[in-house]
Every structure is written in structure tokens, then in C-alpha cells.
C-alpha positions, 0 to 999 in steps of 0.5 A: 756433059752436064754437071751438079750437086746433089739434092741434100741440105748438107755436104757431108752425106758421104762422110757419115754414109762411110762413118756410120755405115763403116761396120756394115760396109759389106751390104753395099753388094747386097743393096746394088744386086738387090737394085739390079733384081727389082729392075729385072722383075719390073722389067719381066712384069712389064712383058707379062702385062703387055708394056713392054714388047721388046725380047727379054733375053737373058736376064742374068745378072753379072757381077765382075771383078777387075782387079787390075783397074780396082773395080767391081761392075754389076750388071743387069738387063731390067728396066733401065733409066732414062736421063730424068730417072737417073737425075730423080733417082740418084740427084735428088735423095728421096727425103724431105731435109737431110739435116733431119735425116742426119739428126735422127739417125746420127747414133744408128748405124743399122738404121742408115741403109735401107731408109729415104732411098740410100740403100744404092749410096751404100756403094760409097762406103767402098769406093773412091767414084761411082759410075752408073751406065744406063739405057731404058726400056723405053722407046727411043731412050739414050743411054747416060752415064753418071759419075761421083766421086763422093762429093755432092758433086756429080756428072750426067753426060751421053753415051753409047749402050746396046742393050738395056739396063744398067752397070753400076761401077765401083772404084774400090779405095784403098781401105776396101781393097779386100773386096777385090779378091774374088773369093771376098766376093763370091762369100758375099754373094753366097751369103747375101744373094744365095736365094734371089729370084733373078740367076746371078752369075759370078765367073766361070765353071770350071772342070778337071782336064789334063791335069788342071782345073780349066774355065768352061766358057759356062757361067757359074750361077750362085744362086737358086731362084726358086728354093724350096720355101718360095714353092707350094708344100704340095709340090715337095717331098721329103727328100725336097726338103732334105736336100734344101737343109743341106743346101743350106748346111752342107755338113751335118745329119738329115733333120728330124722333121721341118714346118713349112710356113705360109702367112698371108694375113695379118702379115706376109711370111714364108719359111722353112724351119728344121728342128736339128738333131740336137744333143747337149751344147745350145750355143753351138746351135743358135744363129742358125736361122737366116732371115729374108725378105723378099729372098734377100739375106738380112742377118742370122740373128733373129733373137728378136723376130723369133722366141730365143728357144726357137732360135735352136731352129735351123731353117730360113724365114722370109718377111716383106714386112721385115726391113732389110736392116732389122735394129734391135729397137725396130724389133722390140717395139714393132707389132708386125714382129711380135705377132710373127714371133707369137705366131711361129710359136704357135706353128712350131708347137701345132706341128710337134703335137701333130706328130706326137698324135698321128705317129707317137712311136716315130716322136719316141725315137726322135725324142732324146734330140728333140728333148733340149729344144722342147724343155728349153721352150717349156721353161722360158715360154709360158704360152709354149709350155701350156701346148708342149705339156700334153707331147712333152715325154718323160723316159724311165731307166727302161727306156720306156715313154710317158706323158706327164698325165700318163706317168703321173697315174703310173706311179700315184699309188705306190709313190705318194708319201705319208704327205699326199706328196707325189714323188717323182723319182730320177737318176741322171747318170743310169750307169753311176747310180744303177745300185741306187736305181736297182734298191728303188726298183726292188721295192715296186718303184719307177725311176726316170731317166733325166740326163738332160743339160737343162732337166734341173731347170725342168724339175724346178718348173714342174715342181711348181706345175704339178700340184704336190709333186716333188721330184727326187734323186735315187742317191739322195737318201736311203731307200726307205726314206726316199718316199717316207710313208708311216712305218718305222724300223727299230735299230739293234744298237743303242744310242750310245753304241752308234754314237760311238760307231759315228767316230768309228766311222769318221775316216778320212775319205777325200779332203775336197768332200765333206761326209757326215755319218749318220745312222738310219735303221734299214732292213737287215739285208740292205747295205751296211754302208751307203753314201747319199747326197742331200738333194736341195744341196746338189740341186743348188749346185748344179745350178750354180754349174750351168749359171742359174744364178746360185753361184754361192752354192757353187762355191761350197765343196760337195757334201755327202752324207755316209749312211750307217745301217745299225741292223745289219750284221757286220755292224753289230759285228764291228760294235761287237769287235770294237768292246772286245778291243777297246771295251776295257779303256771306253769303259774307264773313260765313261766313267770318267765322263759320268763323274765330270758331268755329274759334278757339272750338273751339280755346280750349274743347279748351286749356281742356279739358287743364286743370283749372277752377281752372288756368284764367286769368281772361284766357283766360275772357274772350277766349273769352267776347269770341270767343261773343259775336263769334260771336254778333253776326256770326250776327246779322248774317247773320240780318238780312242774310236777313230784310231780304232776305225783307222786300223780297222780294214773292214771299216775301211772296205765298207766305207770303199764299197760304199763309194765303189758303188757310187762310182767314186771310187777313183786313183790310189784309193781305188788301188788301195782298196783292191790290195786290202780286197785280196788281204781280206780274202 
């Protein structure tokens, strides 16, 4: 038996293998079969070629656990070592100075395995000692057997093997005795192993008799060699495609439609990429694309490989030319990667048109789920938005698709304002706003559907795309002046009539709500009473609400404003009502007014022909103590009118049906309003 110390420059390797690599320390099963497969690809050239004459047999790679003897034992029947290889491959660790090594990577963790040959020291990680029993395919060669304990010390010695190839023997350590359980295991494997090319058995089947589960002698295979993206699109068909998504994610509906890549040059890439139905939670989606290279697991987060919309993809992606341990900075700065990413962009965008043109009805039906995924691209990838603008759809309130080109000469001529302004209108909730939608609708207007989590940001972008295009909600203004044009309409009541109607109109609603009455002189037949809200103040709020970074506007409570129509006739009939009852005291008090601020006026223009400091302090306060009269006996009037639109119930119901038809309308007020219905009745 013969004996040595490993061919590094420092002692410590394995202490830093097991420090650096502690987060990791799960790949150590991922990089020992990764070993044992290219041993048995290499082996299976060989033959092919002619180098190797001997029986292939069965190829299987076995992977075992013994949980009394703390051990797990890889095992396959590839190309084997020689006593030299063994002393080449695992003595003399393929880098020039391990002090450089050390240095470099000390602060990288990711960046350890993978690199110089150590993906097989990865086994250390776990284990107390490592053994590795080995025969070589070629002519004549003896078996060894390597042994270490993690130190640079190791122990090379010959033994007895039949067969060739290689077991790689891991004495677990206590730290790592979770590795031990079977079903640790079989979940690495199907994570790490799922897609190899080479068949990976782990335990036995098992089937249902006489009341038990039992062992069938049969190996149970975890892995499928040849999934569907290693195969020509050719040789596929939809239900392939179909049932390799649910290979992949066995809960769930069929997808809508897939992209199978295929790049040779300028980089290797294979793949297949699933666009999920998708209806409003992003994050629920994301981490669903797995990435490979060489049909090896490397991780489920590709932020870095992919554009951070496409990650809302489902599928898989296979790179040679992706290192299996992917570090955020390899990621950012490598070319490969970037044009990989640019390129699946372009792929993902090709594919969608492709569809929209050659069977747009089928693209309308898969449209609200493929809607999230498609805006999210639109508003975070400029090079995407620029393709996705000729299939990007709009739905209006019937249900009914358009292309952005399509709507915009649908609507052009009976929606441009007296600006030359293009007013896209929308409702996000059909159901809510129906009674604004069904004004808009009456006077020969489209109204677009846009209930989308991310259509805020949408029509932020596209107010900025589309050349003099504002979009608008049907609920934030009166109909009339949704879409202002030149034609005005005059008001039945006076100034100071609706002036007084405004504190008629001043009744409590909601204490978390702030509405402001105003007066807009509409149509006689429109409502008495409506209720809008300003449509830059909810926009800015429903960005604060999904994190666009407006939080100030978030804070501020919801503010609406309750429109008065001065020409509609149970207005006029409640100013009517309103001189009848309180005529008589209105009159006094402006008369009053009248007086006081004549008085004011007179004072102010005195003060006027003299200069500030030739003013008495006397008459400074006789006409502080005048304002002040003035503004008690405003007040008083105020109260004279709201007390009046307190006991008033018809002012009150119109307010309520106002709200009703907003949908906001809720709990006691609503039962309220029910039982001053039925009294007014």
C-alpha cells in the first residue's frame, strides 16, 4: 500500500472546501454522478469508435445508501482508472498554486466547485473519509483503491474488482447525517439528476400485494435520459410537449403554448420554455425555469441568464456554455450570457407574433392569461416592447380585441378633445363602474377593459408611447367633460344658489373619504348626483399600492368629489324647497352679510389713502372685529344650510344612490338608505 500527501501548496484545502462550500454542501451528490456519467458517456464513445472492444453491459449508474455503516456509494460501469489516473486525478488537484486559488476565491463561496478540478473533493463537505474503488477499461489494468480522511493525507493500495468502473464511497459525518435518509436522497437526485443521459437507479419498485407495499427486485430509475428538449421538434407533438410540462410540474393546467429553442452558434442552447396560464400573482410564478447544462441541474434562478419578465416562464434551459455554478458576477459581466438572454427575448417575442398572425382567434382566448406576462415585458424591456406593440391586444367592456393601431382608428374621430388630445377611455372593475360605463357608451363611446395588476404601469408607458394620448377612467369625471370638446351648457340656478346648495350638499358621508361638492351643468335627463374621482389622485394611489414608489400618495385618504347637476329638476326642486323653509332667515342673514361687507370695503379703501403707519391701531381693530362679524355670520348661514341638508331625506337618498351606483354603498348605510327608501315611498 502506498501513501502520500496531496499536491496542494496549503494544508487547509479541506477546511475551506467544508467552510466555504457549507451552503452548498448538497451539490457534493450532484458533482460525484456528474463524474460517474461522463465516465460512462466516454466509455460508450470508446465503443462506438472502436477503442474499446470489451461488453458494455448495463450502464446503470447505482447510487445506495447504508445507513447502518453511515455510508452513501455511487457506482458506475464507465471508463474507470488506472493506478496513474487515480494518482493524476485526485493527488495532484489540477491548479497551478493552491495559495492563488485560496486567495482568489476565499470570498466565494459559488465559485469553489466547479473550478481546477474540485468538483469530486465537493464529497469532503460531508464526509469523515472518502474511498474510491476503481478498474480501468483498459487491457490488463488492476483495480485500486483510494482512501482520505480529509487531510492531505491519502492511501492508494491494490484490490480485487470484477467489473469495471468506479465506486465513489462516502463516510457521512455527524453534521451531515440527514443525508442518510433515503428520502434526502431520492429529493437530490430528482432535483439534481432528473434529466441525465445516463439511467440512475435508486432503490427498488415496489407494488401493492397482499395488503403491503413490497419490493419487486426491479430498479427504480429516477431519471429520464432523453426529455423532450435533448430531442428534434420534429419528432414531437403537442401532447410530447404537454405531458414533459407536467413531468416537469406534475400539479397544475396544460399550458398555453411552448418555444422550443435550438442554438448552435454563436453559443450552445437548447430548451424548452412554457408560457403558464398566468392570472395576477407574479411571484407566485417566478423561479420556475430550471437550468442545465449538459442535462445537469444547476439552479432555478436565472434572473441573471434570462430577462426578469421572461422568468414568469415555466420550462427548462440547457447551456454548456453556463458553468454549472453560476455566480451572480460570472452573470452580469459574461457575453455568452448576455447574448443568451437577448436572444430568448427575441425567441419568446417571434413566437408570440407568429401565433397572433397565423391564428389570432386562438391568441384572443389565451389573451387574459398571456396579458400579465406580455405587459410585464412591454414595460420593463424596451427591445421587447418595440416587437410586442404590433400583438399587444386591448379588450374593450364588450369583450371585443384590438391592436393598438386597430383601436386607435376606431375611436379617433369621436374621442379627440378640443386639444387634438386622443382619449383612450377605461374601466378596471366592469361591474362597479357599469352605470359610468353605460353614460359613456350612450354618447357613442368605447370603453376598454384594463383590470390587470400591472395596467397602471401600462398606461403610464403608453401615455408616453402613443403621440397625444391620455388615458382616462369612466368614473373620474362627469361624462360631459370626459372627453371635453367646445360646446358648453348653461346652469338653471344662479351662482349664489349653488353656492348654497354646495352646504346643502356638505352631509357627512364617510370619515375616511373626503368628497368635495362641486357643480357641473350637465343635461337634464343626467343624474342628479354623481360621484367621481380625480384620475392623476388614483392613479398615484394605485401605484403607491403595488410599490411604484409613490408611497406619499398612498398615505393620503381617498378623495372624491360629489358632483351636483344645477339642471336637473329634483335640484331645482330642493332649491325651491330650501327658500320655502329656510327663505325667510337666508334673507336676514344676507342682508347682514351685505351690510358687513360693505362696511369692510369701506374701511379697506379709507385705509388705502393712507399710508401703513398713519394707520390708528383703533381702526386696525374695528376692522378686524367687522371680518370677524363677517365671518360668524357666514357661518351662520353655513349651519343654516347644512342643518337643512341633514333633515332633509331626499338630499340624503341622492347622495346614497349616487354612492349605490359607485358600488360604495356598504353596512349600516346601506341598510339605512333601504328604510328611508321604503319611507319615501
Amino acid at each position: 500500500m502506498e501513501t502520500g500527501k496531496i499536491g496542494v501548496t496549503t494544508e487547509n484545502i479541506f477546511p475551506i472546501i467544508k467552510k466555504f462550500l457549507y451552503s452548498d454542501h448538497e451539490i457534493f451528490l450532484r458533482e460525484l454522478i456528474s463524474n460517474a456519467v461522463d465516465a460512462t458517456q466516454k466509455l460508450r464513445t470508446m465503443a462506438a469508435v472502436g477503442d474499446y472492444k470489451g461488453e458494455i453491459g448495463d450502464t446503470t449508474i447505482r447510487v445506495s445508501v447504508d445507513k447502518k455503516k453511515k455510508t452513501i456509494k455511487v457506482s458506475d460501469s464507465g471508463i474507470g482508472m488506472t493506478r496513474e489516473e487515480v494518482d493524476k486525478y485526485l493527488n495532484q488537484i489540477a491548479f497551478s498554486s493552491a495559495n492563488d486559488f485560496l486567495d482568489k476565491y476565499k470570498d466565494q463561496s459559488s465559485a469553489i466547485i466547479g473550478h481546477f478540478g474540485l468538483g469530486f473533493y465537493s464529497s469532503f463537505m460531508v464526509s469523515d473519509k472518502v474511498e474510491v474503488i476503481t478498474k480501468s477499461y483498459q487491457d490488463g489494468a488492476k483495480a485500486v483503491k483510494w482512501s482520505c480522511d480529509g487531510s492531505p493525507e491519502f492511501s492508494i493500495e491494490d484490490i480485487e474488482k470484477e467489473t469495471i468502473g468506479t465506486d465513489v464511497i462516502l463516510y457521512i459525518d455527524k453534521e451531515s447525517k440527514d443525508f442518510l435518509e433515503e428520502k434526502k436522497v431520492d429529493q437530490l437526485l430528482k432535483k439534481y439528476c432528473k434529466f441525465l443521459p445516463v439511467e440512475i437507479a435508486f432503490g427498488k419498485e415496489t407494488e401493492w400485494k397482499d395488503g403491503k407495499s413490497v419490493e419487486t427486485g426491479k430498479d427504480k430509475i429516477i431519471n429520464n435520459t432523453k426529455p423532450a428538449w435533448t430531442l428534434k421538434p420534429a419528432d414531437l407533438k403537442e401532447d410530447d410537449y404537454n405531458k414533459f410540462y407536467h413531468e416537469l410540474y406534475p400539479s397544475g393546467d396544460d399550458p398555453l403554448f411552448y418555444i422550443h429553442l435550438n442554438v448552435d452558434y454563436p453559443f450552445k442552447l437548447t430548451g424548452i420554455l412554457y408560457f403558464p396560464k398566468i392570472k395576477s400573482n407574479i411571484e407566485i410564478q417566478k423561479n420556475k425555469i430550471q437550468l442545465y447544462s449538459n442535462q445537469v441541474f444547476v439552479t432555478d434562478s436565472v434572473e441573471g441568464i434570462v430577462p426578469e419578465f421572461l422568468t414568469l416562464l415555466h420550462g427548462v434551459l440547457d447551456s454548456p456554455d453556463i458553468p454549472l455554478n453560476v455566480s451572480r458576477s460570472y452573470l452580469q459581466s459574461d457575453s455568452n450570457v448576455k447574448k443568451i438572454s437577448s436572444h430568448i427575448t427575441k425567441k419568446v417575442a417571434d413566437r408570440l407574433n407568429d401565433i397572433f398572425k397565423n391564428n389570432r382567434e386562438e391568441f384572443e382566448k389565451k389573451w387574459d392569461n398571456l396579458k400579465l406576462f406580455i405587459e410585464y415585458g412591454m414595460i420593463t424591456e424596451e427591445k421587447f416592447y418595440e416587437k410586442a406593440s404590433k400583438f399587444s391586444l386591448l379588450k374593450n367592456t364588450d369583450d371585443k380585441y384590438f391592436t393598438f393601431e386597430e383601436y386607435e382608428k376606431i375611436i379617433k374621430d369621436n374621442q379627440t378633445d378640443k386639444n387634438k388630445t386622443l382619449i383612450y377611455l377605461y374601466s378596471t372593475n366592469k361591474t362597479d363602474q357599469f352605470t359610468y360605463i353605460e353614460k359613456a357608451k350612450n354618447k357613442g363611446y368605447d370603453v376598454l377593459l384594463l383590470d390587470g395588476q400591472l395596467d397602471v404601469h401600462l398606461i403610464n408607458q403608453l401615455e408616453s408611447k402613443l403621440k397625444d394620448t391620455r388615458f382616462v377612467r369612466v368614473d373620474s369625471d362627469v361624462v360631459d367633460k370626459l372627453i371635453q370638446k367646445d360646446e358648453t351648457r348653461e346652469s338653471k340656478l344662479s351662482e349664489e344658489q349653488k353656492d348654497d346648495l354646495k352646504s346643502v350638499f356638505n352631509v357627512k358621508v364617510k370619515s375616511k373619504e373626503i368628497y368635495n361638492v362641486v357643480f357641473e351643468a350637465l343635461d337634464e335627463n343626467e343624474s342628479p348626483v354623481i360621484i367621481t374621482q380625480s384620475e392623476f389622485m388614483r392613479r398615484m394611489k394605485d401605484m403607491s399600492a403595488m410599490g411604484g414608489g409613490m408611497n406619499f400618495y398612498g398615505e393620503l385618504p381617498d378623495s372624491y368629489n360629489l358632483v351636483v347637476n344645477p339642471n336637473h329638476q329634483i335640484i331645482n326642486n330642493i332649491s325651491e324647497d330650501l327658500q320655502i323653509q329656510e327663505g325667510k332667515k337666508l334673507t336676514e342673514n344676507n342682508k347682514e352679510k351685505m351690510k358687513i361687507k360693505e362696511e369692510i370695503t369701506f374701511m379697506e379703501q379709507e385705509h388705502k389713502k393712507k399710508k401703513p403707519d398713519e394707520i390708528s391701531q383703533l381702526e386696525k381693530d374695528d376692522l378686524e372685529k367687522l371680518r370677524k362679524e363677517l365671518s360668524a355670520v357666514e357661518n351662520t348661514r353655513k349651519n343654516i344650510l347644512e342643518s337643512y341638508g341633514a333633515g332633509n331625506k331626499v338630499v340624503k337618498q341622492l347622495i346614497d344612490l349616487a354612492l349605490l351606483a359607485n358600488n360604495m354603498l356598504r353596512g349600516e348605510e346601506l341598510s339605512s338608505f333601504v328604510k328611508r327608501s321604503v319611507e319615501l315611498l
